[in-house]
PyMOL CGO cylinders between C-alpha atoms (Angstrom):
from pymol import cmd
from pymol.cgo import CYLINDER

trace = [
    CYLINDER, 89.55, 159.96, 135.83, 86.39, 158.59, 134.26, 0.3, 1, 1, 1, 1, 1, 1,
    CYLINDER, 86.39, 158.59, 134.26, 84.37, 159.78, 137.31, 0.3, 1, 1, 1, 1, 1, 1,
    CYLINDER, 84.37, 159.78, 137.31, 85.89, 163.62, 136.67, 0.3, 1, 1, 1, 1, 1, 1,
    CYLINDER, 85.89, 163.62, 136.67, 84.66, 163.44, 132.92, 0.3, 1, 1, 1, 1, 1, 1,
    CYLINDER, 84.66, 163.44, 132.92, 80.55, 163.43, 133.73, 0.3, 1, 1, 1, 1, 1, 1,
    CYLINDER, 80.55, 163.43, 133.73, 81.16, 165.90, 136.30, 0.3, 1, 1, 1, 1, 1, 1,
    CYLINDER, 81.16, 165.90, 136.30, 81.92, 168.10, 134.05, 0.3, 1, 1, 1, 1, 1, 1,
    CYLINDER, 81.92, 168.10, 134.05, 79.89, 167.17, 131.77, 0.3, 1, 1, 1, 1, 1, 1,
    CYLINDER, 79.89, 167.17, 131.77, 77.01, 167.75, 133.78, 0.3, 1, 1, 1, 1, 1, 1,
    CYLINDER, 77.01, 167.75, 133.78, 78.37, 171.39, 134.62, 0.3, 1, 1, 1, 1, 1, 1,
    CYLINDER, 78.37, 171.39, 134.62, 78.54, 172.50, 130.96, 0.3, 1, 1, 1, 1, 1, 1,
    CYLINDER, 78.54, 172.50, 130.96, 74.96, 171.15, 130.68, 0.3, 1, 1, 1, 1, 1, 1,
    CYLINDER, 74.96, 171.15, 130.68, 74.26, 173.32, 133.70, 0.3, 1, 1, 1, 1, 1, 1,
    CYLINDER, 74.26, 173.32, 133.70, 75.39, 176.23, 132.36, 0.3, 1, 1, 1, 1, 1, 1,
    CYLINDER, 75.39, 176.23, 132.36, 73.96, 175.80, 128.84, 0.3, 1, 1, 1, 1, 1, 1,
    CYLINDER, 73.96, 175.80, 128.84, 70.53, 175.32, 130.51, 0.3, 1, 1, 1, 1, 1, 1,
    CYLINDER, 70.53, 175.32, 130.51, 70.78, 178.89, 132.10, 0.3, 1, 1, 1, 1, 1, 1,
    CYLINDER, 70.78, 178.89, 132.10, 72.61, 180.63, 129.35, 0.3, 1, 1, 1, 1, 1, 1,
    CYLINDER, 72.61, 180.63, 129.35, 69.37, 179.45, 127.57, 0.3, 1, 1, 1, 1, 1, 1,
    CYLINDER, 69.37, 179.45, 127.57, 67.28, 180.50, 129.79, 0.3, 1, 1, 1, 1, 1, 1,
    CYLINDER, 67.28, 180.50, 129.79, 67.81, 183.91, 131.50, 0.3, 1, 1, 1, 1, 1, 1,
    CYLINDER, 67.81, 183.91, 131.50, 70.47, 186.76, 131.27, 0.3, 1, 1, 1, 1, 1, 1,
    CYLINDER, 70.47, 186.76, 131.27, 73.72, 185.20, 133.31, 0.3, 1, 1, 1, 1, 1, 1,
    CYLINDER, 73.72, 185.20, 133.31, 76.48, 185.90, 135.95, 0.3, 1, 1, 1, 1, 1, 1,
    CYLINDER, 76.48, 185.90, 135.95, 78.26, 182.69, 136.19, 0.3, 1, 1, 1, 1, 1, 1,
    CYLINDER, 78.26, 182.69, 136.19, 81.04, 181.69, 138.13, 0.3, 1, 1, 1, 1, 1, 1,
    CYLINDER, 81.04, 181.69, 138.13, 83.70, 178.93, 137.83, 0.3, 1, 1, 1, 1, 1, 1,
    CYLINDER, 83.70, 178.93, 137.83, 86.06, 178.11, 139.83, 0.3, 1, 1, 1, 1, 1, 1,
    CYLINDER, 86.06, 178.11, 139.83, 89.00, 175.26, 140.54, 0.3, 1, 1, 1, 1, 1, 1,
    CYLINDER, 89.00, 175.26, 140.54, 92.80, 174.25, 141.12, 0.3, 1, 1, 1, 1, 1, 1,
    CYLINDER, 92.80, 174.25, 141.12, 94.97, 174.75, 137.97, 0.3, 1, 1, 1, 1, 1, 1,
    CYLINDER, 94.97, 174.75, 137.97, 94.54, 171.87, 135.58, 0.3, 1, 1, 1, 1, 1, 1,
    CYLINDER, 94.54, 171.87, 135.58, 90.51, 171.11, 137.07, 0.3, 1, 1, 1, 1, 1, 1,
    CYLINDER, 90.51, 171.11, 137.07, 89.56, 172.00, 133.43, 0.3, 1, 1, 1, 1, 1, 1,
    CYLINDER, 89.56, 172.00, 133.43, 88.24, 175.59, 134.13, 0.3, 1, 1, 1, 1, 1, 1,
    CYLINDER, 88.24, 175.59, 134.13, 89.71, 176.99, 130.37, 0.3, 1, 1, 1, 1, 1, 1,
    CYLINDER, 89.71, 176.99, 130.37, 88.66, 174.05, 128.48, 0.3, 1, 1, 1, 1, 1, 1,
    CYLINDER, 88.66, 174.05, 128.48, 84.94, 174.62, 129.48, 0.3, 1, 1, 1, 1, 1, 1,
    CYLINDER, 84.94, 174.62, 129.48, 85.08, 178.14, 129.11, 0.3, 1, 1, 1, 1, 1, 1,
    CYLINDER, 85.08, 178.14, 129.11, 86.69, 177.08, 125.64, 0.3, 1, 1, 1, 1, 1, 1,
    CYLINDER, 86.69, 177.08, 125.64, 84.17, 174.95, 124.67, 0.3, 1, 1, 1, 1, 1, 1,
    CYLINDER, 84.17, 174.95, 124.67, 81.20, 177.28, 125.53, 0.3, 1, 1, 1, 1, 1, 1,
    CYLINDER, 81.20, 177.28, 125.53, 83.00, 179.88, 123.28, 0.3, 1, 1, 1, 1, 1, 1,
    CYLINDER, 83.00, 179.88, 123.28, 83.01, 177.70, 120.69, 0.3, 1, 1, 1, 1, 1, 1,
    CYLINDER, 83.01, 177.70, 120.69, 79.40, 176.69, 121.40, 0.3, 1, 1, 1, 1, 1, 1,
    CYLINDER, 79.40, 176.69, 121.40, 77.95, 180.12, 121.64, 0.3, 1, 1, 1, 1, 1, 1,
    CYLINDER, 77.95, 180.12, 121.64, 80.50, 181.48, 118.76, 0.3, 1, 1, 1, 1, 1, 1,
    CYLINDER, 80.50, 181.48, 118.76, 81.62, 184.09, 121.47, 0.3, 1, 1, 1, 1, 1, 1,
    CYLINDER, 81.62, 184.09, 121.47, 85.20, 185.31, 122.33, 0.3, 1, 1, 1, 1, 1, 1,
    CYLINDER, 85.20, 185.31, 122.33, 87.21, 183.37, 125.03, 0.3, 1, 1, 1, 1, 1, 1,
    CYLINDER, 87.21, 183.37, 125.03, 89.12, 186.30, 127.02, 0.3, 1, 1, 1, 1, 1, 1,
    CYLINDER, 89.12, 186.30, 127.02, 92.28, 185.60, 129.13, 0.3, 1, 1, 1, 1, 1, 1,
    CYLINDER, 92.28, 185.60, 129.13, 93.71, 188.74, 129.40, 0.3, 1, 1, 1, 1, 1, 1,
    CYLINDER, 93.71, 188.74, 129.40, 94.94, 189.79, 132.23, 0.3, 1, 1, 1, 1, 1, 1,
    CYLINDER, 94.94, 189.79, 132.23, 93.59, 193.58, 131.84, 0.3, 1, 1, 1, 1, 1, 1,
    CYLINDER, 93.59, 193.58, 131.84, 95.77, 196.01, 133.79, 0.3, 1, 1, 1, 1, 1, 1,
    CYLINDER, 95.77, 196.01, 133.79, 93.89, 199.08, 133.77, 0.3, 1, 1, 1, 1, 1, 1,
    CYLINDER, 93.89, 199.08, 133.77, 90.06, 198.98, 134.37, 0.3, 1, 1, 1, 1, 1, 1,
    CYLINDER, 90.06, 198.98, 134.37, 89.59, 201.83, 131.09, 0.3, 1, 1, 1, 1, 1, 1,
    CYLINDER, 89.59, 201.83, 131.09, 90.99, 198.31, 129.05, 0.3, 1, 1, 1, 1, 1, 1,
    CYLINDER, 90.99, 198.31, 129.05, 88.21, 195.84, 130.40, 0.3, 1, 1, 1, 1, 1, 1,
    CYLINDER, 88.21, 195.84, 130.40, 85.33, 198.63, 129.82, 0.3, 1, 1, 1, 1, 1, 1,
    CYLINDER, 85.33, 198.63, 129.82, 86.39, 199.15, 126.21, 0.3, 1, 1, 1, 1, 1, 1,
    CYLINDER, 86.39, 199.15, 126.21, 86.52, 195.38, 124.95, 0.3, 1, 1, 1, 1, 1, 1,
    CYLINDER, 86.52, 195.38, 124.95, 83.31, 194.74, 127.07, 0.3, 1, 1, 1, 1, 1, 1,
    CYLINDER, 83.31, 194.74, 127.07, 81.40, 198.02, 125.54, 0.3, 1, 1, 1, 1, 1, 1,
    CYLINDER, 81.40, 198.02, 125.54, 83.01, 196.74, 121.78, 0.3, 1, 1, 1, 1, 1, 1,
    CYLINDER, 83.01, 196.74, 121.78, 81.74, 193.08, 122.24, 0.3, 1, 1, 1, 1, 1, 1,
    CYLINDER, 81.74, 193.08, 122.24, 78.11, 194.38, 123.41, 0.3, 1, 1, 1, 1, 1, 1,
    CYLINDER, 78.11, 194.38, 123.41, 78.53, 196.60, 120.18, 0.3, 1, 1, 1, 1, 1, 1,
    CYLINDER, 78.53, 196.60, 120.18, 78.61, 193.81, 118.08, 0.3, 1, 1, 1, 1, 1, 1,
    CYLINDER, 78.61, 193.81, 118.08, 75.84, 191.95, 119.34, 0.3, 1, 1, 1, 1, 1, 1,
    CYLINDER, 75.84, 191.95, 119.34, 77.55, 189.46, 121.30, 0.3, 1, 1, 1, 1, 1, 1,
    CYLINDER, 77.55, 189.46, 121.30, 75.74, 188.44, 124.51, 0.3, 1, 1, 1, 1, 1, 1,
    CYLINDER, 75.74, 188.44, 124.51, 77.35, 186.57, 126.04, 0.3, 1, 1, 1, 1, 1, 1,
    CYLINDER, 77.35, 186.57, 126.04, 80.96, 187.31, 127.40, 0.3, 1, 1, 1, 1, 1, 1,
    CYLINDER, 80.96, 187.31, 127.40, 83.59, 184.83, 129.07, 0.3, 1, 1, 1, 1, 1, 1,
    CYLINDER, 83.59, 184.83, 129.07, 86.63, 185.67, 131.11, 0.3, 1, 1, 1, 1, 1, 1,
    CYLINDER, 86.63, 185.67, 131.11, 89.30, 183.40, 132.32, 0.3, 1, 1, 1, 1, 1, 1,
    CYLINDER, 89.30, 183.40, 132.32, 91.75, 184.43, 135.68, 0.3, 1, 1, 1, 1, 1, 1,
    CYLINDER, 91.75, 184.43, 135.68, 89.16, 186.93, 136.85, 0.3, 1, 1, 1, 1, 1, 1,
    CYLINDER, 89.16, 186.93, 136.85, 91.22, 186.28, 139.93, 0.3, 1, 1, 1, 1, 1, 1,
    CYLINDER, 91.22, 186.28, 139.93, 93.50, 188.69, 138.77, 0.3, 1, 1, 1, 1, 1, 1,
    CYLINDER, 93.50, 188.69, 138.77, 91.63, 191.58, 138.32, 0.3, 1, 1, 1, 1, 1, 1,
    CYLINDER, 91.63, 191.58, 138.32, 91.06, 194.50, 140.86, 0.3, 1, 1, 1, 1, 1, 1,
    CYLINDER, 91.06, 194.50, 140.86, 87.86, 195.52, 142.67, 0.3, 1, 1, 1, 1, 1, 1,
    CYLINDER, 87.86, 195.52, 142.67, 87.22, 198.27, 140.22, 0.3, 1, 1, 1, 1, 1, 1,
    CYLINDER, 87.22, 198.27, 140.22, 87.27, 195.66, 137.00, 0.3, 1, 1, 1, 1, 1, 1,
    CYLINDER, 87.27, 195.66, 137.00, 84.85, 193.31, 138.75, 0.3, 1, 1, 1, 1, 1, 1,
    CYLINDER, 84.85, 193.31, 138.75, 82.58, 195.78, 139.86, 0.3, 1, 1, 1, 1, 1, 1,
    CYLINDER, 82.58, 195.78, 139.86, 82.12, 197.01, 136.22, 0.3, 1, 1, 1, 1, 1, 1,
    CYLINDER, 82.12, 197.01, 136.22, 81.80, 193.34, 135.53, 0.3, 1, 1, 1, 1, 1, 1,
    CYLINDER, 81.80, 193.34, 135.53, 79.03, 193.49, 138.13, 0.3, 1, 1, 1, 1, 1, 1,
    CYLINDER, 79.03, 193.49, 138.13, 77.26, 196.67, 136.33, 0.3, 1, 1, 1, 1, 1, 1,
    CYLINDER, 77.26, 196.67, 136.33, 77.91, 195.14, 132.71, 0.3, 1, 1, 1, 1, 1, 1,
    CYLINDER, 77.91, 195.14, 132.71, 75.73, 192.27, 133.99, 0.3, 1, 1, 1, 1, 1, 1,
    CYLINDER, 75.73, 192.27, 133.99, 72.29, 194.09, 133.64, 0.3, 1, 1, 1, 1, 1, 1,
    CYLINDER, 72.29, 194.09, 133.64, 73.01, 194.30, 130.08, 0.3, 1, 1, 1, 1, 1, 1,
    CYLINDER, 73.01, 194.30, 130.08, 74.95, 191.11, 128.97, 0.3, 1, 1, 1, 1, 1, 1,
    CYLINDER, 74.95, 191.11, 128.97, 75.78, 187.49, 130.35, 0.3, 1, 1, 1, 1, 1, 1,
    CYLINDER, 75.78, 187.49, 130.35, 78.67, 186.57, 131.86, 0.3, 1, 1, 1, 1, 1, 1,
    CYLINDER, 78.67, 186.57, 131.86, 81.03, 183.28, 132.78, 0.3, 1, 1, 1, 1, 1, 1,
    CYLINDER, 81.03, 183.28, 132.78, 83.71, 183.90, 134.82, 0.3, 1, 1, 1, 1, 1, 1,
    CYLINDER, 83.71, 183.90, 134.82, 86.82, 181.72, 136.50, 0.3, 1, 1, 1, 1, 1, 1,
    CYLINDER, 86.82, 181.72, 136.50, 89.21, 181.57, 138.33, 0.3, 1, 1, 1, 1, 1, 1,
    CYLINDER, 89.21, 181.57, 138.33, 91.45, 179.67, 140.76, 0.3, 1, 1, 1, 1, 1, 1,
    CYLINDER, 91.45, 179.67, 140.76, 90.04, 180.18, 143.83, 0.3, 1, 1, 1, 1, 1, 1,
    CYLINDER, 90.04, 180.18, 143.83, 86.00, 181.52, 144.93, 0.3, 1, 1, 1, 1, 1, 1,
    CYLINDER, 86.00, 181.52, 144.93, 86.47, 185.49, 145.59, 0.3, 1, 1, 1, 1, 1, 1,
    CYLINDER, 86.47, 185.49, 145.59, 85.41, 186.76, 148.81, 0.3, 1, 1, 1, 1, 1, 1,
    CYLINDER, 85.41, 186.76, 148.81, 84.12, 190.16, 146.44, 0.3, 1, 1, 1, 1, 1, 1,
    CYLINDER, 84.12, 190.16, 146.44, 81.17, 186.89, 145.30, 0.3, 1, 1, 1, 1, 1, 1,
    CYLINDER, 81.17, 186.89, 145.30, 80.10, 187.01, 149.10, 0.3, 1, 1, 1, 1, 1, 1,
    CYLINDER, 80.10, 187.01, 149.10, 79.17, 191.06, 148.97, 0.3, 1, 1, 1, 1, 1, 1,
    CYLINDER, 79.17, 191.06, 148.97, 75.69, 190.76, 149.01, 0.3, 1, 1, 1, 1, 1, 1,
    CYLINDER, 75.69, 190.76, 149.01, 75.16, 193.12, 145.17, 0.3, 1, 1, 1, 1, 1, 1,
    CYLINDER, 75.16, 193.12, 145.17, 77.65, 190.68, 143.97, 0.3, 1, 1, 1, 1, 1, 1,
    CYLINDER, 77.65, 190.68, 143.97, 75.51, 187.13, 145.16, 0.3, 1, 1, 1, 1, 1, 1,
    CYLINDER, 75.51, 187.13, 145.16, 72.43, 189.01, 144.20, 0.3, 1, 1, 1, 1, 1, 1,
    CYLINDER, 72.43, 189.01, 144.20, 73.78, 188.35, 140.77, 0.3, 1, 1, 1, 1, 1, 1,
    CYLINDER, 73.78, 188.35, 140.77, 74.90, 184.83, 140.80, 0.3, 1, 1, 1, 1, 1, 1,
    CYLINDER, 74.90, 184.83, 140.80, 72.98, 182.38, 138.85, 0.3, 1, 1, 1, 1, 1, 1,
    CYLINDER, 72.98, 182.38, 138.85, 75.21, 180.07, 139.40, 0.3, 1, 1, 1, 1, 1, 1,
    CYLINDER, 75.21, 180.07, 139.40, 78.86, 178.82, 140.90, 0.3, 1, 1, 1, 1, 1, 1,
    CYLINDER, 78.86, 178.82, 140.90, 80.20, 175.55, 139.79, 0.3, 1, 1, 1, 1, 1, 1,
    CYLINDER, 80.20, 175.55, 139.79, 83.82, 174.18, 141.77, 0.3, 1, 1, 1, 1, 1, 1,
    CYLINDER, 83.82, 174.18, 141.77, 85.59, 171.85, 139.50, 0.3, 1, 1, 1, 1, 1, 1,
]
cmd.load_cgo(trace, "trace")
């Protein structure tokens, strides 16, 4: 276990250094229990930024809390089980990335990340 613990460690340094640095579209992702939510949790808590696990149904849902949380200023936004969603909700992810950052997870890597506009705007993918 103590080997898991820097690992980790290192990837929330990672992602701090680019959230610092440049406008993000980050991607996390890991078996249940690899300790996805409790980084996401912690840079929430870090960045004083809402820590979203809902499993939006309807695409309309996902563009209103995004276009609210841009409205107040946040800039950065973090969504848990982006596994979950439909094409539609990650491609307005996708869009909402020119304006905001984003970290997303979920349990496995999505074959949408290999579409070429979608790894255009990586800046990073961490496995846990």
């Amino acid at each position: 276990m103590s080997k898991i613990i820097p690992f980790r460690e290192e990837i929330f340094h990672q992602i701090n250094q680019i959230l610092e640095s440049q406008k993000a579209f980050i991607f996390l992702w890991g078996k249940s229990g690899s300790g996805k939510s409790v980084l996401l949790q912690r840079l929430a808590k870090k960045y004083n930024v809402d820590f979203i696990n809902e499993n939006f149904k309807d695409q309309s849902f996902l563009k209103e809390k995004i276009e609210f949380l841009i409205s107040q200023g946040q800039s950065l936004i973090i969504l848990d089980e982006v596994g979950m969603y439909d094409y539609a909700m990650l491609e307005s992810i996708r869009i909402y990335s020119d304006s905001i950052s984003f970290v997303l997870s979920s349990h496995k890597k999505l074959n949408i990340l290999k579409k070429e506009h979608f790894k255009s705007r990586l800046s990073a993918c961490f496995k846990l």
